[in-house]
N, C-alpha and C positions, 0 to 999 in steps of 0.2 A: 087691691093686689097687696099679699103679703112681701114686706121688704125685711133683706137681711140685715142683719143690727153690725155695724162696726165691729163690735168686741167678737163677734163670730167669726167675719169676715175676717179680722186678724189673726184668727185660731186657723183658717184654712190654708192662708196663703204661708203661716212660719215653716208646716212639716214642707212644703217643697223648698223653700228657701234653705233650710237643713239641709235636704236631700240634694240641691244644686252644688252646696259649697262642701259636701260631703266626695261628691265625685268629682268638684273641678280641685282640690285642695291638696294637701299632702303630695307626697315625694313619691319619684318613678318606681314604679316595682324593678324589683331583679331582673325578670323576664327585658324588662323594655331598657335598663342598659345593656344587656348581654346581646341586643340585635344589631348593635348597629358599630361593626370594628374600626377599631382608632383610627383615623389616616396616616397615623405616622408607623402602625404596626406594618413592615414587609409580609408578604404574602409569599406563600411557600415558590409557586413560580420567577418572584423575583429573585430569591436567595439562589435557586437553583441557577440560572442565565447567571448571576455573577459570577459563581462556583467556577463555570464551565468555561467563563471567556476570559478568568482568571489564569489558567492551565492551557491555552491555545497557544501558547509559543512554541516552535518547533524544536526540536532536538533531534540530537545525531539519530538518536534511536526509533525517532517516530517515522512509519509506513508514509511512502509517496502520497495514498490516499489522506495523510492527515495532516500531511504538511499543504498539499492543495497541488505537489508537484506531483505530474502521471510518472507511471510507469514508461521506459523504451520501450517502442514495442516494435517489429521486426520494419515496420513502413517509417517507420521516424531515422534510421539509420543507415549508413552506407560500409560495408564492412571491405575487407583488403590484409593481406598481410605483409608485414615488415621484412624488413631485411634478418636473415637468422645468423646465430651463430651454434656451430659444431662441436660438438664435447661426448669424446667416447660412445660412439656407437650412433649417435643423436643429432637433430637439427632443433633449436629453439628458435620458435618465430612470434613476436608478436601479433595479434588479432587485434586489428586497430579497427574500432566503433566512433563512427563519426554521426554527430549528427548533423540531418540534414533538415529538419523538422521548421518548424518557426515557432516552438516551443521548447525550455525547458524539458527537460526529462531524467530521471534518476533509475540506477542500475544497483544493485549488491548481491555479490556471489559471482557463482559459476556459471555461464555460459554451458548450452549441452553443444557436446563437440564430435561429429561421429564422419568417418568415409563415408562418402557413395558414388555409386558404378551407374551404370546402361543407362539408358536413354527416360528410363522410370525413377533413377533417383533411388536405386533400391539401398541400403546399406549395408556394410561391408565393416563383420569383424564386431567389435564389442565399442562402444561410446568412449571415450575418453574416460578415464581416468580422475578425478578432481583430487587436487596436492593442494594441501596446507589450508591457511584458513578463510571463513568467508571475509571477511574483510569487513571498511565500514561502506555506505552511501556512497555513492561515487554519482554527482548532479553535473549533468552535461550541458551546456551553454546552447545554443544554434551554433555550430559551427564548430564547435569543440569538439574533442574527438577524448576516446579511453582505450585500452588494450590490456587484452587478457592473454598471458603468456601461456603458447603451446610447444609439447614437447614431440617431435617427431622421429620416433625409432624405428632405424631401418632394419625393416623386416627382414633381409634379403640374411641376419645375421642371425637368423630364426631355424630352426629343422624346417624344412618344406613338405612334411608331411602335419606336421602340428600348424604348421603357418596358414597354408595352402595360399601362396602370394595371387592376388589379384588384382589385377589393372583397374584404377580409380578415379576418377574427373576430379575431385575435390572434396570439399567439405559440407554438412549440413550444420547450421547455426542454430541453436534457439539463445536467444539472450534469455537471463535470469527470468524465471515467474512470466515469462512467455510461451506463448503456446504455437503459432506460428513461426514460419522458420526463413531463413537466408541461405542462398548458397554462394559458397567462396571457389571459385576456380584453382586445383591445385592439382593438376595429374599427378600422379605415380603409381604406387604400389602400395596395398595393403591387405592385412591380412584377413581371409576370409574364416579361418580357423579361429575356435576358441579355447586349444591347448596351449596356444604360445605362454611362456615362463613369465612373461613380466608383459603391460601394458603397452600396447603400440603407440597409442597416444594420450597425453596426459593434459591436463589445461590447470591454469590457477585461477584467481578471482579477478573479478576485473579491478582496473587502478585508474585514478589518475595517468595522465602523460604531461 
């Protein structure tokens, strides 16, 4: 049997020995540090979440939905009117919003404020009127109450053919950015006409009490 000579053998086994310390040797390629990102680099989702819970404090200005406070909405309240006072031609009553709720709840603006008659709740005459400004948040406690001042002019100081007076059970309510309604008990007289000169009834924003 022919045997291989040492000096041979050493010639065969150097080129892998090259070849092993050729591929386990030298430094990372570019590729293989660019795969694996720093731990201390933020990733774009974490910036974003701080951004965002940085800015959650509420202000006067921010919507019920973003403070976490709802909307009134017509089942959270008990409504009633105040004692009025008279001034040339006119009755001023406040609209007093109480809640009754076991909730928080925040109001801003106008209240829709309109007559209605028969047995149907029809209405009667033109909606109120809305005077001056909206105002700011007005946040009602459980049990706390708000009021939105109305103006009530007596028709009876109207032409009765531009007026055309009609007998009235009361009032229809929407509170602000409501869409359901309440009704306030308040017979009289209003007018079914839409020539009359000036507004039959007027409402402001609602306030604090």
């Amino acid at each position: 049997m022919t045997r291989t000579k040492p000096a041979c053998l050493a010639l065969l086994v150097a080129p892998v020995v090259l070849m092993v310390s050729a591929c386990g040797g030298g430094s990372p390629t570019p590729a293989a540090s660019s795969s694996a990102p720093s731990p201390a680099e933020p990733t774009p989702l974490a910036t974003a979440t701080t951004a965002s819970s940085s800015s959650s404090q509420p202000t006067p200005s921010r919507t019920a939905t973003e403070t976490g406070t709802g909307l009134c909405k017509a089942g959270d309240v008990a409504l009633s009117l105040g004692q009025g006072d008279a001034a040339a031609g006119s009755v001023y009553r406040p609209l007093l919003i109480r809640n009754v709720s076991a909730r928080p709840c925040v109001m801003q603006g106008f209240p829709g404020v309109s007559y209605v008659a028969g047995d149907d709740g029809h209405q009667v005459g033109e909606a109120a009127f809305r005077e001056g400004a909206k105002g700011a948040p007005v946040t009602l406690a459980p049990g706390a109450t708000a009021a939105a001042d109305i103006q009530f002019v007596n028709v009876h100081n109207y032409d009765p053919a531009a007026c055309r007076p009609t007998p009235v059970r009361g009032l229809r309510i929407y509170l602000p950015q409501e869409t359901a309604s309440n009704f306030v008990p308040a017979p009289g007289t209003g007018c079914a006409g839409t020539a009359v000169p000036d507004h039959q009834l007027s409402v402001k924003a609602v306030r604090p009490v």
